[in-house]
Steps between C-alpha positions, in 0.01 A plus 500: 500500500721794424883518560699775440583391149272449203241242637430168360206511266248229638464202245116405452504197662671720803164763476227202429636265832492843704143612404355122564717517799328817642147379369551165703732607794516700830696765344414770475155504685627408806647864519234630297273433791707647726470831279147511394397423887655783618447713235135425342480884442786446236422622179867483317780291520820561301728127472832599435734223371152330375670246283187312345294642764401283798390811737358696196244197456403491782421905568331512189264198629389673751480809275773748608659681204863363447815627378745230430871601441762259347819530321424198260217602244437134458398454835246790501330383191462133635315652759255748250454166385408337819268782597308506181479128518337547849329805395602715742536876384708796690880381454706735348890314415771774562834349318803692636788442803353643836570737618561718190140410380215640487194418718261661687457504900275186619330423811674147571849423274633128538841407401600146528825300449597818263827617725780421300555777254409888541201429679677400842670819511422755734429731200251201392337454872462889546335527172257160552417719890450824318208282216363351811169755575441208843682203489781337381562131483887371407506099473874362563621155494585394852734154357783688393568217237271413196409114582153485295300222529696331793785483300729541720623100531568516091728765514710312848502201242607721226799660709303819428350809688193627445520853362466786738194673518574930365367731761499336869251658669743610752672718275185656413406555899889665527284777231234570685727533831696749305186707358355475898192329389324281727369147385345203584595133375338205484631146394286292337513157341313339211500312180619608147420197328466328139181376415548233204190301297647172581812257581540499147627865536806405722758441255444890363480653788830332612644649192368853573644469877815352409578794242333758771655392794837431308503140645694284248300170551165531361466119587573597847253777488220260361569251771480808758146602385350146480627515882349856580170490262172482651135456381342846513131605372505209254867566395853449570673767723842550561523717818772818526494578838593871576540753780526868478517796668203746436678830624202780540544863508190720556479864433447727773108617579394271195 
């Protein structure tokens, strides 16, 4: 989400698809899991690179105390939003570039798909290891190109290539070879979808893909979607399949 230049404010429609996306999707509970099962003890969790807050929702459901960081004040206040709109107290939005900011020691942090900019430095990993009071979960793309939504064929048709994901999670494994910290990784695969009320909905959300993807046929992407979509809990889903690498450092005698 960050690069090392000023970041791209998300648009609204960007922050709304992303929340129903998380409400409706695999992501991010099927690394959630992973987290809360082995640590139910877990009392904190600081989300670094939070954006609108996928992993911060879901702590604060099970009623950890959150600290979300994010460069992009819009971002943090869709999620305030989100969490009063759920109810769901204990999330305290930190807006500043990590790892200059201020935050305080946690027993889980999570960083996801936030590698680009400062953060996947080694001053950025060594200061995520030092927050981390047990464990510390960093969620890297495992595609090295950005092909959302199986978009892959549109941007072949296009004479196109997808844009590169920032932060391989290779480069980020060259850090913690260089600090001599051991780790664990796991791949895992799932769905990042878009949930949409009904066919009707196509057309826009071609629109919203066409300009986010920077595909230059939004009749192509329209036709693409119609081909993907699927019925889903009494709406139309358009599946994003994904696979990361969850890369897991654990602090000594935690």
């Amino acid at each position: 989400m960050n690069s090392r230049h000023e970041p791209r404010e998300w648009s609204d429609e960007q922050i709304n698809v992303y929340l129903a996306g998380t409400a409706e999707s695999d992501y991010p509970q099927v690394f959630w899991k992973i987290m809360k099962t082995t640590h139910p003890e877990a009392r904190t969790l600081l989300d670094i690179g939070s954006g609108p807050g996928a992993f911060a929702l879901a702590a604060a459901e099970e009623g950890l105390q959150v600290q979300a960081v994010d460069m992009s004040r819009k971002s943090l206040e869709a999620l305030m939003g989100e969490a009063k709109r759920r109810k769901l107290a204990g999330i305290t939005a930190i807006c500043g570039s990590w790892p200059t900011v201020k935050a305080s020691p946690a027993d889980l942090v999570v960083c996801a798909y936030s590698f680009g900019g400062s953060i996947g430095t080694r001053k950025g990993i060594e200061t995520i290891l030092q927050a981390a009071l047990k464990t510390a979960y960093l969620i890297c793309p495992f595609e090295k190109e950005q092909a959302d939504f199986l978009s892959r064929p549109l941007y072949e048709r296009a004479g196109l290539s997808p844009p590169a994901y920032k932060g391989n999670y290779s480069d980020i494994l060259d850090i913690f070879q260089i600090l001599g910290e051991q780790v664990r990784t796991s791949k895992i695969s799932y769905d990042f979808g878009m949930p949409l009320p009904a066919e009707e909905d196509l057309p826009w959300c071609a629109r919203f893909l066409a300009d986010k993807l920077g595909l230059p046929s939004v009749k192509e992407v329209e036709k693409h979607l119609r081909s993907i979509a699927r019925g889903k809990n009494n709406h139309l889903w358009i599946p994003n399949p994904r696979t990361s690498i969850m890369i897991t450092w654990k602090r000594r005698n935690s």
